[in-house]
Every structure is written in structure tokens, then in C-alpha cells.
C-alpha angles and dihedrals in degrees: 000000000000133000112273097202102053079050105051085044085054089052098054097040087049092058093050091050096045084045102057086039104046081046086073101036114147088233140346094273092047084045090055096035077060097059092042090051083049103041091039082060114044099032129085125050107265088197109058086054090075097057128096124295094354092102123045138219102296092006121132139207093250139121150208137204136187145159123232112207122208103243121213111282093042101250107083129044130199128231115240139192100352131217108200092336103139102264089248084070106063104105097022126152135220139174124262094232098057116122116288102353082054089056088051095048081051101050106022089217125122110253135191140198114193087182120023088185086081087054106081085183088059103135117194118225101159111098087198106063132338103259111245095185114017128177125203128200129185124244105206130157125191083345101313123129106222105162148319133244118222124193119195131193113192088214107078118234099025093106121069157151087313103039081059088047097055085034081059095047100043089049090060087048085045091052091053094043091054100046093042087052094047104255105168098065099043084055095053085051085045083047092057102047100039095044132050 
């Protein structure tokens, strides 16, 4: 198990430095593909991968993160700024009402899975890898729900209470970058070339 502690002092050290540098981004989508890079790198315990029965045949201790984007009209969502998404899948929309991104649209609460084994309405939505532990954070602004940001690991059980914590933290830095950076309309431009 790691060291909370060392974890809890990266991760502050990691949000000030995605701050000051999403701060400068050169738009919204370069600002958010700031905090996934963050937040695929310093979350998932590495070191319950590696224990029994947590990776399977041909698994590996790897992760993904991305951000789904409410589009105009309320019922689809778009993916932005991927971590280890197959790079097909950068743009790609989805319903609101799909598995476990669906639950969070609905409820606008973070969620997480730490085995989605135990979750017989996982849908699977990666190309890369089938997420074993997966963490989901809303992206809301004044009130308004604009998206959520999901971080998967493939090995069950490395993502928990913390990693949550730090997810929560990451997505409302998420909502004021995007909205510094003007967001909303780079989504609308997004809307009208993604969606017929």
C-alpha cells in the first residue's frame, strides 16, 4: 500500500503545478489536456497492482483519463483532452445516459468503482484496456453541470477514497480553467463539427 502521505504532498504539489500551467495554456482543450496528464500520472496505487488476483492474464499496470463534455441540446457528451484513449477516440461522443458516466450526469456526484468486477452495468468505453478500478469526478461551473472527468486503472482495487479526493479536486480546477480559457464556445465549434 503507498504512503499516504507522500501521496497526498504530490498531489498538492501536482495542482499547483497544473494550475500555474493551465493558467497559460495556449486554449481550453491544451488547459484540460494539462489536468488528465496530471491526474493519469499521479493517481492509482502502483502497488496494489501488483497484488493477487488485481491484474489478469495479459493486464498491465497502466491508466487512462479523459473529460466528457456536455454537448448543446443536454443527451450526448463529447470526449476531451484523452489520456491512453485510442486516438480515434478523441472527440468522441457518447450518450448521457451510458453506464457509469450516465449515473454521474444524473447525479451529479463523484463516484468510484474500485472493482468494476463487482459491477455487473460496467460498460466499457476505453478501446485501450477494460477499466478494473475507475474513479469519476463532476465538472460543474455557477451551478452548471458541464461535464465529468473519469480516471481508469485496468488492475482492480488501485484506485480509492484519495485518489477520489485529489479526482474531485483536479475536475473544479478543470471547470475554471475552462471557463477562463473560453470553453463554451470552443465546445459549440467542437458541437457543429462532431454531431450532425
Amino acid at each position: 500500500m503507498r504512503d499516504l502521505a507522500s501521496f497526498y504532498q504530490r498531489a498538492t504539489e501536482t495542482l499547483a503545478t497544473v494550475a500555474s500551467e493551465g493558467s497559460k495554456a495556449a486554449g481550453p482543450e491544451e488547459a484540460l489536456t494539462i489536468v488528465t496528464a496530471a491526474a493519469h500520472t499521479i493517481l492509482g496505487d502502483h502497488l496494489r497492482a501488483a497484488e493477487t488476483a488485481n491484474l489478469k492474464d495479459g493486464e498491465l499496470d497502466q491508466y487512462a483519463c479523459g473529460m466528457f463534455f456536455i454537448l448543446p441540446g443536454g443527451n450526448k457528451q463529447v470526449l476531451l483532452a484523452p489520456q491512453n484513449y485510442g486516438p480515434e477516440q478523441n472527440h468522441m461522443v457518447i450518450g448521457t445516459d451510458i453506464g457509469h458516466p450516465g449515473w454521474v450526469v444524473a447525479n451529479r456526484k463523484p463516484l468510484i468503482l474500485k472493482n468494476t468486477d463487482d459491477h455487473v452495468s460496467f460498460v466499457k468505453i476505453l478501446k485501450t484496456f477494460r477499466g478494473g478500478s475507475v474513479v469519476y469526478a463532476p465538472i460543474e461551473w455557477n451551478g452548471e453541470f458541464l461535464g465529468q472527468i473519469i480516471c481508469a486503472g485496468q488492475a482492480r482495487n488501485v484506485m480509492d477514497d484519495p485518489d477520489l479526493e485529489v479526482l474531485v479536486a483536479l475536475a473544479n480546477l478543470a471547470a475554471a480553467l475552462w471557463v477562463a480559457h473560453q470553453g463554451p464556445t470552443k465546445l459549440s465549434s467542437i458541437y457543429e463539427t462532431q454531431v450532425p
